[in-house]
SEKE-40647 format. One record per residue: residue number from 1; x, z, y of N, C-alpha, C in turn; residue in one letter. Coordinates in steps of 0.02 Angstrom, whole numbers. Example, Ala and Ser with C-alpha at 12.3 -4.5 7.8 and 13.67 -1.06 7.14 Angstrom:
<1, <660, 390, -284>, <615, 390, -225>, <660, 390, -165>, "a">
<2, <642, 354, -112>, <684, 357, -53>, <645, 394, 2>, "s">
***
This chain:
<1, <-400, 396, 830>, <-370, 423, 769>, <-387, 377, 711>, "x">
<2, <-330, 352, 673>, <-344, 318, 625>, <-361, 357, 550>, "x">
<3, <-421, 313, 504>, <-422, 338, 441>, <-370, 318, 390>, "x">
<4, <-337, 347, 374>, <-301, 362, 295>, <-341, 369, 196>, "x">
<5, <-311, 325, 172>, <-328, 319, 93>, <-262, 359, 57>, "x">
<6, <-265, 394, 18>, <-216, 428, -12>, <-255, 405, -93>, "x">
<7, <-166, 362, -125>, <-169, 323, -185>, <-85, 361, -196>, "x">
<8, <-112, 359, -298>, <-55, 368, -318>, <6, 321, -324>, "x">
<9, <84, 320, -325>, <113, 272, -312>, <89, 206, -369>, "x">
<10, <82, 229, -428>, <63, 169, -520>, <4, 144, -491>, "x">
<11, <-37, 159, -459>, <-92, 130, -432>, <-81, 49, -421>, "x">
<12, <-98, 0, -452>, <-93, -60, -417>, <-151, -92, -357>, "x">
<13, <-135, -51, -312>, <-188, -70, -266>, <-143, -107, -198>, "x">
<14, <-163, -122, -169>, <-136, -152, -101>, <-96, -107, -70>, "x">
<15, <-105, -44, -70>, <-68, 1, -23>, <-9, 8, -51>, "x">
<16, <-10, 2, -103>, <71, 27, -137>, <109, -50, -163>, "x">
<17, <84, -97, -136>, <132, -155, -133>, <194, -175, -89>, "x">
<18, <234, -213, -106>, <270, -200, -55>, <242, -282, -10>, "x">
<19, <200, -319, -36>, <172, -360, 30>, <118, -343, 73>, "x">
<20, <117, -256, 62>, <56, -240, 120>, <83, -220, 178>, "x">
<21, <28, -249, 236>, <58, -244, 303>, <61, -220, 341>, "x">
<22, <-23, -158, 322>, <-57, -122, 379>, <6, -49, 359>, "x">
<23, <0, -9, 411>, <46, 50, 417>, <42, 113, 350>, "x">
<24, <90, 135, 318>, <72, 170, 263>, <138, 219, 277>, "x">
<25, <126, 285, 241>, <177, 341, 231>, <183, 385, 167>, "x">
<26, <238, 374, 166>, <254, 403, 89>, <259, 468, 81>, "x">
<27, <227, 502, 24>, <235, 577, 18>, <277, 574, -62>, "x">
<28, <323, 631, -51>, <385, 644, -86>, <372, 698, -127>, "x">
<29, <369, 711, -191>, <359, 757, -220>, <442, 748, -301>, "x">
<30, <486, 816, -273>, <530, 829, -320>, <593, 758, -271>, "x">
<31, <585, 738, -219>, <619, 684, -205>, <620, 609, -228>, "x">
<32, <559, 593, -252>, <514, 567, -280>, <473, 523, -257>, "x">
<33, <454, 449, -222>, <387, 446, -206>, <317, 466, -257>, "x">
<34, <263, 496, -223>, <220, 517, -267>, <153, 481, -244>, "x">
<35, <129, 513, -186>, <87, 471, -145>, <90, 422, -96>, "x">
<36, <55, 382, -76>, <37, 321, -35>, <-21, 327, 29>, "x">
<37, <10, 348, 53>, <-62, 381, 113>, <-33, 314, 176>, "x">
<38, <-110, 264, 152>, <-111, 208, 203>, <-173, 191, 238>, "x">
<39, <-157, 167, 287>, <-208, 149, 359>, <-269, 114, 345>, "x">
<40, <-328, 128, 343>, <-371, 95, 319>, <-392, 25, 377>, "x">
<41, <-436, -15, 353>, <-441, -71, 390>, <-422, -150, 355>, "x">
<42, <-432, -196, 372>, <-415, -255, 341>, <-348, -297, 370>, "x">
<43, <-303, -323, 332>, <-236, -331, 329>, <-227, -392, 302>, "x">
<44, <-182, -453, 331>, <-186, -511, 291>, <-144, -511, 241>, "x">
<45, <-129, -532, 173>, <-92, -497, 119>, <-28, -561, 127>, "x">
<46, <31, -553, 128>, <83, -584, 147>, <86, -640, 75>, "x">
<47, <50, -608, 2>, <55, -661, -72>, <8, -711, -49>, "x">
<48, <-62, -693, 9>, <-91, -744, -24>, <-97, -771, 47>, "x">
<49, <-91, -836, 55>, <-102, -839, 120>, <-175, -852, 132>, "x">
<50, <-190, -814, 214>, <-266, -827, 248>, <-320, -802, 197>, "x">
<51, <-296, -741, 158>, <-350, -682, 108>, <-347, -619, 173>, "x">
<52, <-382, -589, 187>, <-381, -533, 215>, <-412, -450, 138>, "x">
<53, <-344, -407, 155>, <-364, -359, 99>, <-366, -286, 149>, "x">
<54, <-389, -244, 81>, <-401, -184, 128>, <-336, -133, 58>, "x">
<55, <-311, -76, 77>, <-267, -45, 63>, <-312, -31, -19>, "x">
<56, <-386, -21, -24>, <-422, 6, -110>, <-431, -60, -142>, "x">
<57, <-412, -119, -104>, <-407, -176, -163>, <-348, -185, -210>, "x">
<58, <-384, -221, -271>, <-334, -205, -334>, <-274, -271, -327>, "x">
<59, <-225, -256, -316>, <-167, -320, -304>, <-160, -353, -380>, "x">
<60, <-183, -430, -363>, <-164, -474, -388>, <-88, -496, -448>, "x">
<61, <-56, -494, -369>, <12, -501, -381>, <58, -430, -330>, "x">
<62, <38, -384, -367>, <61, -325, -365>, <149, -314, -367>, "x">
<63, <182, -300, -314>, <269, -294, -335>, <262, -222, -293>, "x">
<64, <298, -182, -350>, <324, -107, -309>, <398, -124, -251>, "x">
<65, <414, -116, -199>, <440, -118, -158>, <509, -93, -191>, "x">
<66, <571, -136, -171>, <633, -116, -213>, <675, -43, -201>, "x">
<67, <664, -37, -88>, <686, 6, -77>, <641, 40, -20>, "x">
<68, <646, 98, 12>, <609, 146, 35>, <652, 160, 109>, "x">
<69, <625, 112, 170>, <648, 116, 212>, <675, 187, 221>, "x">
***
């Protein structure tokens, strides 16, 4: 069973980027994304190459994701 971090979406952390890699799920509030509930563990970050991040690090180069599979 994997552990989960639950971050708000304004959060600029790794989990709510759209170059994070490790597995994450979106919670919907009003139809809405609201929360960011992602896989804890270390993830290579697609901005930087050969950095390994974890989902509570603060993104650099932070981009909110355009669309919501």
């Amino acid at each position: 069973m994997s552990t989960y971090g639950t971050y708000r979406i304004a959060e600029k952390k790794c989990a709510t980027c759209s170059y994070w890699c490790g597995n994450r799920r979106i919670d919907f509030r009003s139809n809405k994304p609201f929360y960011i509930q992602a896989e804890a563990g270390n993830y290579v970050c697609m901005a930087y190459v050969n950095r390994k991040t974890t989902a509570a690090t603060k993104c650099l180069r932070w981009r909110l994701w355009e669309k919501i599979p």
